[in-house]
Backbone as JSON, one array per atom type, in Angstrom:
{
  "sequence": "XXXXXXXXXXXXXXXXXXXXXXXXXXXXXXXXXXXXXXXXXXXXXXXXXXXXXXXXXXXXXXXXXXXXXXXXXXXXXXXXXXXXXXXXX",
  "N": [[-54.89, -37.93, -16.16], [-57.07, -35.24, -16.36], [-59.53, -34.74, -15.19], [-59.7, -36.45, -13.22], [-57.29, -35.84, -11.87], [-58.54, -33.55, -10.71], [-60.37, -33.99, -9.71], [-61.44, -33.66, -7.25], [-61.67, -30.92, -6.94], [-63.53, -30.56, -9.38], [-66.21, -32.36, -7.98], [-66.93, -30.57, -6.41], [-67.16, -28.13, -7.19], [-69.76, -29.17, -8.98], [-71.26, -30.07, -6.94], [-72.03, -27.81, -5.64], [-73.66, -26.38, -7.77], [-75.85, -28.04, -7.29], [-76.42, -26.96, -4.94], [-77.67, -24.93, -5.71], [-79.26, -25.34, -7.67], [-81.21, -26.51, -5.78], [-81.71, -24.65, -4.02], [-83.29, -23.0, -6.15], [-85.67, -24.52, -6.93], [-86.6, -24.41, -4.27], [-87.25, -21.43, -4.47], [-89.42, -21.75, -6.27], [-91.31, -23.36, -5.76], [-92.36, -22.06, -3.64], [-93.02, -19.71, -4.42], [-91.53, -17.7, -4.78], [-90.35, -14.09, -5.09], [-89.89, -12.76, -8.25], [-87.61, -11.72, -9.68], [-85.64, -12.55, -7.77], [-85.68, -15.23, -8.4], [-84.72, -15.47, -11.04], [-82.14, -13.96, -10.76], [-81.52, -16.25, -9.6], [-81.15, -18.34, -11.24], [-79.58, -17.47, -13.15], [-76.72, -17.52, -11.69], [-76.53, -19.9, -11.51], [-76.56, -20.61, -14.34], [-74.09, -19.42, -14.68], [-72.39, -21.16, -13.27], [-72.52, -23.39, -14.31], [-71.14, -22.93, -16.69], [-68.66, -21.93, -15.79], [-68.12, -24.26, -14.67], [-67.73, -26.05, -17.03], [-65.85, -24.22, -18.68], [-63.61, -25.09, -16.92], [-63.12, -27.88, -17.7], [-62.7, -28.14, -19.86], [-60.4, -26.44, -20.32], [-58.83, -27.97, -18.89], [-58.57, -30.19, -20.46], [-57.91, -29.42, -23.01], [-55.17, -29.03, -22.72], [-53.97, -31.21, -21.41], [-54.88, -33.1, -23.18], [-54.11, -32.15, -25.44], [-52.49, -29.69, -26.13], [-50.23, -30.63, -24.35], [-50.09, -32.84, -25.37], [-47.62, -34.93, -27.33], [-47.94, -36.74, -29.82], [-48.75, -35.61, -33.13], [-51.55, -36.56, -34.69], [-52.75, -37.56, -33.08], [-53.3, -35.63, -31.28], [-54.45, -34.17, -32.74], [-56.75, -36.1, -33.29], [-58.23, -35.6, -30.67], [-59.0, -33.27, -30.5], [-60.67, -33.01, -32.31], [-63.75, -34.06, -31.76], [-63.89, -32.49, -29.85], [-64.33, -29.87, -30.37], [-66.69, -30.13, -31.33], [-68.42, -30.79, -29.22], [-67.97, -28.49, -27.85], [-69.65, -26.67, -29.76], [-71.73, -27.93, -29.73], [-72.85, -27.23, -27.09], [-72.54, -24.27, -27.29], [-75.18, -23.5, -28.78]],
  "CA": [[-56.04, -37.32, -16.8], [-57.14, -34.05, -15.79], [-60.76, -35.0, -14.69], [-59.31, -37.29, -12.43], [-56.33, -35.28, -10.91], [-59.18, -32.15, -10.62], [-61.87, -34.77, -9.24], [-62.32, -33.1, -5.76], [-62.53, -29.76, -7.38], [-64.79, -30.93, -10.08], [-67.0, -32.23, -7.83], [-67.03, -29.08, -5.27], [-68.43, -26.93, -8.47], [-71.18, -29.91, -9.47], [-72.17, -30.03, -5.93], [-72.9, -26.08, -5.48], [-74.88, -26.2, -8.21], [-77.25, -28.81, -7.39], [-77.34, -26.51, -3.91], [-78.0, -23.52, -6.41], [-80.56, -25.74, -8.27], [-82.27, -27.2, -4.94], [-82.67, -23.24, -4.1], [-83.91, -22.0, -7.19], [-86.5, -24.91, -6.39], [-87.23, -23.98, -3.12], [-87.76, -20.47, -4.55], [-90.45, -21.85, -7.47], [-92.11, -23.94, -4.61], [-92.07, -21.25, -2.35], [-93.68, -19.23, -5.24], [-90.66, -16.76, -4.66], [-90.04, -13.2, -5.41], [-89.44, -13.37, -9.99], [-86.28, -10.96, -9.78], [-84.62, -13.07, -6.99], [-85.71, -16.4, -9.03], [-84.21, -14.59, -12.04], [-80.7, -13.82, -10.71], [-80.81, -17.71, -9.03], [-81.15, -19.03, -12.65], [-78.18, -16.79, -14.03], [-75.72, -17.87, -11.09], [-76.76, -21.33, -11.99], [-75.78, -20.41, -15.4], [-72.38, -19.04, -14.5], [-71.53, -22.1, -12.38], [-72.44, -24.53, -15.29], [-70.25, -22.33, -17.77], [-67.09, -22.25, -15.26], [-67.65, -25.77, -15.02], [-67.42, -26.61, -18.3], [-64.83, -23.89, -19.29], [-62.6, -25.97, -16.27], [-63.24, -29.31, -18.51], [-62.31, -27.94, -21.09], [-58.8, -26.13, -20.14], [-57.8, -29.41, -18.54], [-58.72, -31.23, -21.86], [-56.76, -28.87, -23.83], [-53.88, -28.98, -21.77], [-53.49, -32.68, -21.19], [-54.79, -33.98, -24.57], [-54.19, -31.28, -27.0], [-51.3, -28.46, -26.08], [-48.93, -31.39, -24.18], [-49.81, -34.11, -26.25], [-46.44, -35.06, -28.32], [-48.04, -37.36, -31.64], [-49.69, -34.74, -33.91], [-52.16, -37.13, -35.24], [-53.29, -37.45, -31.7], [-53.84, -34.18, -31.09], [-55.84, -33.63, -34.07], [-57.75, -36.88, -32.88], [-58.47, -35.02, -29.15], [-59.81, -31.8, -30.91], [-62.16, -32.91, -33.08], [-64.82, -34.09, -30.51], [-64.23, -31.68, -28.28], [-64.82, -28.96, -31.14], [-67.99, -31.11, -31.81], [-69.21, -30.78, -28.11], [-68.16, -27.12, -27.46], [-70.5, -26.13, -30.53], [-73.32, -28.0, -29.05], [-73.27, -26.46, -25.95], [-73.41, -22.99, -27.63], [-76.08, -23.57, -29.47]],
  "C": [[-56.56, -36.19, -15.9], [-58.45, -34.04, -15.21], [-60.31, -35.83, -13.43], [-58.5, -36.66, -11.16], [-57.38, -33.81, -10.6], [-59.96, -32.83, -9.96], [-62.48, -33.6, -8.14], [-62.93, -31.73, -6.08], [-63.57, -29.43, -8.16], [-65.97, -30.78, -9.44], [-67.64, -31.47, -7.21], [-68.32, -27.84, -6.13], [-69.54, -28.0, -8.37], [-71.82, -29.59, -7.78], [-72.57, -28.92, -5.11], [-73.35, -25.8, -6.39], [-75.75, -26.91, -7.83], [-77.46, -28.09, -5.69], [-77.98, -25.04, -4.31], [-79.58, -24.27, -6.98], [-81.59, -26.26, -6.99], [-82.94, -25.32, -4.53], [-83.31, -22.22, -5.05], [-85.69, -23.17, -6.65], [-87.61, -24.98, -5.58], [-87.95, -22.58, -3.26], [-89.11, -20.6, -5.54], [-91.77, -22.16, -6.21], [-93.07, -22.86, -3.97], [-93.06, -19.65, -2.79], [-92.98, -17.47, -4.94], [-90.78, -15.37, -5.34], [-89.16, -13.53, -7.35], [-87.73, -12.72, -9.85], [-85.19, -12.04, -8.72], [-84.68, -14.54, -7.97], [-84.93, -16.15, -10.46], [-82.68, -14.53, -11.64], [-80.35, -15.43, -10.22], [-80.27, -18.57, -10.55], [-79.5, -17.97, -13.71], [-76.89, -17.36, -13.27], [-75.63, -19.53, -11.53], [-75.81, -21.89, -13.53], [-74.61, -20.14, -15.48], [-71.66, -20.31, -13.8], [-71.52, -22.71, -13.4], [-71.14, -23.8, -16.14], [-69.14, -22.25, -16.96], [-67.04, -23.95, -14.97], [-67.14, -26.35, -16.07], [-66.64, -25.78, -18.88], [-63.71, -24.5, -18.28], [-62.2, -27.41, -16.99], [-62.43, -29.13, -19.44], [-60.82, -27.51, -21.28], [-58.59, -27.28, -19.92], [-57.73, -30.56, -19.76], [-57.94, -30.58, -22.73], [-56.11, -28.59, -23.21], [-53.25, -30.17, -21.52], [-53.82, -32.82, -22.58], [-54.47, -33.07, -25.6], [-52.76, -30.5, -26.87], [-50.16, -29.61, -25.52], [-49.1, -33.21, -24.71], [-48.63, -34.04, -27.69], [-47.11, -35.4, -30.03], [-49.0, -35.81, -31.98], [-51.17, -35.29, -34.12], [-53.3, -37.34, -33.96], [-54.29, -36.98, -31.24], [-54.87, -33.56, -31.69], [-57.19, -34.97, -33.74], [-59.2, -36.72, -31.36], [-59.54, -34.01, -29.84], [-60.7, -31.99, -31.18], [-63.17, -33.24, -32.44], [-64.63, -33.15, -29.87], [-64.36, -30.53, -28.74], [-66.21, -29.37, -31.34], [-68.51, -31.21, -30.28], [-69.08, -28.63, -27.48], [-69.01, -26.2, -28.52], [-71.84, -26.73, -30.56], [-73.66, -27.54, -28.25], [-73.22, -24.78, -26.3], [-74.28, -22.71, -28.31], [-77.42, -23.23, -28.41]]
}
């Protein structure tokens, strides 16, 4: 499973955001400069979105593109069409 064999890199991304989110924090606190609190909240945003476009290749790649049954395949998609149209919402 591709969450699994990616783990370390997985968690490498999750755990530079939560040091992106402890310094956007430190900048609210801190009652920071808006423009610098402003670009912290966009990088934040770019890490979450390469996170979750990494999830997502490895999910269509293991369960969908080299999965053999058809029926399968079409079983893989449909949730994971049904979560990538909640998160652009």
């Amino acid at each position: 499973m591709h969450t699994i064999r990616d783990k370390n890199k997985l968690l490498a991304r999750v755990r530079r955001i939560q040091g992106q989110a402890q310094a956007l924090e430190r900048q609210l606190s801190e009652e920071g400069d808006c423009v610098e609190i402003l670009q912290q909240i966009a990088a934040i945003r770019g890490a979450i979105n390469g996170l979750m476009g990494a999830v997502i290749e490895g999910h269509l790649v293991d369960h969908v593109i080299n999965e053999a049954d058809q029926a399968q395949r079409e079983a893989e998609l449909a949730p994971l069409l049904h979560v990538i149209k909640a998160y652009l919402k």
